[in-house]
C-alpha positions as CSV (number, residue, x, y, z in Angstrom):
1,X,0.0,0.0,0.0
2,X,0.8,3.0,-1.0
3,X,2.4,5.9,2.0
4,X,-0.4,8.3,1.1
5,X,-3.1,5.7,1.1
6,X,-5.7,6.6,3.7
7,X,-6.4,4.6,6.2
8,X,-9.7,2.2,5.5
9,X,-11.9,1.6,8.4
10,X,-13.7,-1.1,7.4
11,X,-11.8,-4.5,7.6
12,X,-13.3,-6.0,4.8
13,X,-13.2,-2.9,2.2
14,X,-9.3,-3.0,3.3
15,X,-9.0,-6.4,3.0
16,X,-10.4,-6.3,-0.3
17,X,-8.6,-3.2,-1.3
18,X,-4.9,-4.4,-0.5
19,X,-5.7,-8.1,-1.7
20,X,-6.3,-6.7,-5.1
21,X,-3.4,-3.8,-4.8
22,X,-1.1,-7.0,-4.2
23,X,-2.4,-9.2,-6.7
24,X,-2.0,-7.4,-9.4
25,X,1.8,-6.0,-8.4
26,X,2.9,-9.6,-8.8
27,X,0.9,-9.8,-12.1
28,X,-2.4,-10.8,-11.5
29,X,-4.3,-10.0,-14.6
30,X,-7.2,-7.1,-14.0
31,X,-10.4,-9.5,-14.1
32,X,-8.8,-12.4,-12.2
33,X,-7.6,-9.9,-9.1
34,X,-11.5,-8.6,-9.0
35,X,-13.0,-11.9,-9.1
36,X,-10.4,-13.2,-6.3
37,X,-11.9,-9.9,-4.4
38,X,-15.1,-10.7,-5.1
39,X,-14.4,-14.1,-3.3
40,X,-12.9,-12.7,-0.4
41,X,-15.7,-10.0,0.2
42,X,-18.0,-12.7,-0.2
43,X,-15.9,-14.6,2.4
44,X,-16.5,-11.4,4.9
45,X,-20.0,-11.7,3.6
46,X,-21.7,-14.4,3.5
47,X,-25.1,-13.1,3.0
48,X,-24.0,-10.7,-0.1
49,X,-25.2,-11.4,-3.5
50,X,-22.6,-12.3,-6.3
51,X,-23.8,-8.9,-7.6
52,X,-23.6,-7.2,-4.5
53,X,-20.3,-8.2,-3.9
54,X,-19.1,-7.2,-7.6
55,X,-20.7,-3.7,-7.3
56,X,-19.1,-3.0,-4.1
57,X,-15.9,-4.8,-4.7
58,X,-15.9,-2.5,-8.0
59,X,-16.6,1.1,-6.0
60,X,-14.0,0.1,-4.2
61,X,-11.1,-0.1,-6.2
62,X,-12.1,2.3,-8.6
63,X,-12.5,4.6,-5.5
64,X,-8.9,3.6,-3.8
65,X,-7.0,2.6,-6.8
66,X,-7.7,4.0,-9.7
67,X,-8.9,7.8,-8.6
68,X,-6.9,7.7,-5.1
69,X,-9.8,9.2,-3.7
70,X,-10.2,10.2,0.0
71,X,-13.0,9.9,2.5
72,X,-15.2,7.2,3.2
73,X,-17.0,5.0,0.6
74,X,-20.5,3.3,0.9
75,X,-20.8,0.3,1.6
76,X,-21.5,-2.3,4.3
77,X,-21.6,-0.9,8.2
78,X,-18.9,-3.4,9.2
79,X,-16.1,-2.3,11.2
């Protein structure tokens, strides 16, 4: 993770968000890292839908990766 990454609160969004960060900086192609992230939100969340888990899992990146946006995403009201 990156030195000017904000800190995420919520242990699955950074669970999510560093699993695919590290995937795909040993060369995980795009669409396998956010299906493995997919997975793992799923494994956080049992009770999510496939779809739920991809829109979220998709905020997410695009909100932490690819913009490097700040402040807090929405999401699930896990800690």
């Amino acid at each position: 993770m990156s030195e000017k990454s904000p800190a995420i609160t919520r242990n699955c969004e950074r669970a999510v968000v560093t699993a695919y960060r590290e995937l795909r900086a040993c060369g995980t192609l795009d669409m396998q890292a956010f299906h493995a992230c997919t997975t793992l939100y799923r494994i956080h969340h049992p009770e999510a839908s496939i779809s739920e888990a991809r829109c979220l899992v998709s905020e997410w990146i695009d909100h932490h990766v690819v913009r490097q946006a700040e402040g807090r995403t929405s999401g699930c009201d896990c800690d």
